[in-house]
C-alpha positions in Angstrom: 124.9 298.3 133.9 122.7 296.4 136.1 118.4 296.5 135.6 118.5 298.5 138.8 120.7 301.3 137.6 118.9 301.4 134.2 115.4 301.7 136.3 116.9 304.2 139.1 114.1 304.7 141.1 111.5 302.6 140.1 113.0 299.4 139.6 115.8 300.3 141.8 113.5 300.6 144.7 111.7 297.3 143.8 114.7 295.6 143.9 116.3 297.5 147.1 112.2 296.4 148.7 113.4 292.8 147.4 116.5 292.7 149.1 114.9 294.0 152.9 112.7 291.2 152.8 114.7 288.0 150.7 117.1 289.1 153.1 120.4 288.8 151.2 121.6 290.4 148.0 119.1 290.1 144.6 122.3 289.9 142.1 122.3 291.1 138.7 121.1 287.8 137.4 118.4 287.1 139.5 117.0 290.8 140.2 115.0 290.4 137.0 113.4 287.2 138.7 112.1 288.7 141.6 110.9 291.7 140.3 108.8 289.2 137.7 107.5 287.1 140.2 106.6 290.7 142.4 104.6 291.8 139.3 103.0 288.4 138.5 102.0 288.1 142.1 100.8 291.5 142.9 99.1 291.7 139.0 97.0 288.3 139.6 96.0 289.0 143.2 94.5 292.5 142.3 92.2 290.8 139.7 91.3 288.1 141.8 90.4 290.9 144.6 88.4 293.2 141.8 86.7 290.0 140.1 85.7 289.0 143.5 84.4 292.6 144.6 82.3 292.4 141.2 80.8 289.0 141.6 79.7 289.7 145.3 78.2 293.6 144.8 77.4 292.8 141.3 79.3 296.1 140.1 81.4 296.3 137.3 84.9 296.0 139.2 86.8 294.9 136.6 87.4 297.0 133.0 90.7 297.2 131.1 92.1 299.9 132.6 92.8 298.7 135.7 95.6 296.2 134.2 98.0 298.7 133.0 97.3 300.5 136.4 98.0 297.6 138.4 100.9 297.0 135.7 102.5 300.3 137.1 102.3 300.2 141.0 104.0 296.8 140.9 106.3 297.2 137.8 107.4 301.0 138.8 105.6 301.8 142.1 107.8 304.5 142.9 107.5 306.2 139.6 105.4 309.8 139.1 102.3 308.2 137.4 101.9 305.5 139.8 101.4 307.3 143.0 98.2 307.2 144.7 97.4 311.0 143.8 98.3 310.5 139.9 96.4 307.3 139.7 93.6 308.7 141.6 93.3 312.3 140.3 94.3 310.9 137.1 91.2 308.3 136.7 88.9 311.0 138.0 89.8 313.6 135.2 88.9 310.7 132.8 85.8 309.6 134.3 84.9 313.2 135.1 85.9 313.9 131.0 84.2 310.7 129.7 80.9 311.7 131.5 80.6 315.5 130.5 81.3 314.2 126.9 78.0 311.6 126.8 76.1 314.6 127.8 77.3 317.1 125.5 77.0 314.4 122.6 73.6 313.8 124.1 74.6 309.7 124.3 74.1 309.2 127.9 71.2 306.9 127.5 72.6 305.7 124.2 73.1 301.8 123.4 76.9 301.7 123.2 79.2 302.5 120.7 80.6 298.9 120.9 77.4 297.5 120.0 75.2 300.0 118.6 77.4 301.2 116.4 80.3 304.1 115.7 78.2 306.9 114.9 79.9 310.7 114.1 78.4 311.7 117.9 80.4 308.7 119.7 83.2 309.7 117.6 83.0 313.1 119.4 83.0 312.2 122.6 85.6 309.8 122.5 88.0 312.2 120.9 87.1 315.1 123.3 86.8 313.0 126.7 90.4 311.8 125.8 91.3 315.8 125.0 90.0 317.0 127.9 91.6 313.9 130.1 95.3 314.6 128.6 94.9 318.5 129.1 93.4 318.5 132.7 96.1 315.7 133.5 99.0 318.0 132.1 97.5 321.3 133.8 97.1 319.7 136.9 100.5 317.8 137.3 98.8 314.6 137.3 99.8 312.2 134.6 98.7 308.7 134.9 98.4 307.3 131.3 95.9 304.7 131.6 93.3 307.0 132.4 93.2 307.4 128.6 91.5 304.1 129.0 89.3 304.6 131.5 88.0 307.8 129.8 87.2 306.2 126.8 85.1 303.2 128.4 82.4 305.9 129.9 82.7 308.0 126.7 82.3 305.4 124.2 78.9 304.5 126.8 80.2 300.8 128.2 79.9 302.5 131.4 77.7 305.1 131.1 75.5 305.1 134.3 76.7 307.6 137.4 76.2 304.5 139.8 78.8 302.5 137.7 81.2 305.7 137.8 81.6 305.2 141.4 81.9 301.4 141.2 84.5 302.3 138.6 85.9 304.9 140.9 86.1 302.6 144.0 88.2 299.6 142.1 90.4 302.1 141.6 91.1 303.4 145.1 90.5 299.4 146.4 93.4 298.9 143.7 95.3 302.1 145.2 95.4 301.0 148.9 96.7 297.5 147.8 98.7 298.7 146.3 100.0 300.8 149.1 99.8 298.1 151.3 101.8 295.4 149.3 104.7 297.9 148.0 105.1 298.5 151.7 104.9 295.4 153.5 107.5 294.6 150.4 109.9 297.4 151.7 109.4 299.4 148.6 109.2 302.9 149.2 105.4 303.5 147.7 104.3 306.7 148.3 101.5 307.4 150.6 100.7 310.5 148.3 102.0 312.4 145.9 105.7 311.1 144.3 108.5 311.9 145.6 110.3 314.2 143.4 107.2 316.6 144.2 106.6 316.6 147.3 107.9 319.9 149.0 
């Protein structure tokens, strides 16, 4: 069984993309090739793009959950998770989760738990930020699991401030619409919404 029958429609469609543009058939041997050198690609340029975003606006562009984000819309693109409404709606919920959780805890303006210290109250808003980030991704259709990530790094007060929640918010979407616009230009079938097995 070949890598693109194991992956059916996720690596599938990367390598199907692969073939449009290489313009001849990606074999068995060498599907695995391309398909590293589309990830590696894709992976390095959205850092470069975020890293440079930061250092010009001097907004925190870059945080770890962006890796495992990028990760997905160039390792799987066409998976559920990695379509622009999961990963959008799916960050969101966590930011939106992470930042009622600093307030009920009362840490908003609290040095962070990183470097202040694990106290009982940053405990509490790490563990319900990720709660209420899984539930509200489940009850809304939404999975996208690195949002776990992202809800923790405003819970746990690294980025606690609502100005760096929409510098946080807006990586994301930049990281979105590349997304979009390499997957396609690639002849993958990307989404320009919601996945494909939902769409009615």
């Amino acid at each position: 069984m070949t890598v693109e029958h194991r992956h059916h429609g996720e690596l599938g469609d990367v390598v199907h993309g692969l073939r449009l543009r290489v313009g001849r058939r990606v074999t068995r041997r060498d599907s695995r090739f391309w398909i590293g050198v589309f990830a590696l690609c894709n992976g390095g340029l959205s850092t470069a793009l975020m890293a440079l975003g930061a250092r010009v606006t001097g907004e925190p562009l870059v945080f770890p959950s962006l890796g495992p984000t990028a990760f997905m819309l160039f390792y799987q693109p066409t998976s559920p998770a990695a379509s622009p409404r999961n990963t959008l709606l799916g960050h969101l919920i966590g930011i939106g989760a992470g930042y009622l959780s600093l307030r009920v805890f009362g840490l908003a303006h609290a040095t962070p738990a990183l470097t202040g210290g694990v106290t009982w109250a940053w405990i509490g808003s790490a563990s319900l930020s990720l709660a209420l980030t899984a539930g509200f991704m489940i009850w809304l259709a939404v999975p996208h699991p690195p949002a776990g990530a992202t809800t923790l790094i405003v819970s746990l007060g690294i980025l606690p401030r609502p100005l760096q929640l929409v510098a946080l918010f807006a990586a994301i979407l930049l990281l979105v619409v590349q997304g979009l616009a390499i997957n396609r230009l690639a002849g993958v079938p990307y989404p320009w919404w919601a996945p494909r097995s939902q769409r009615t």
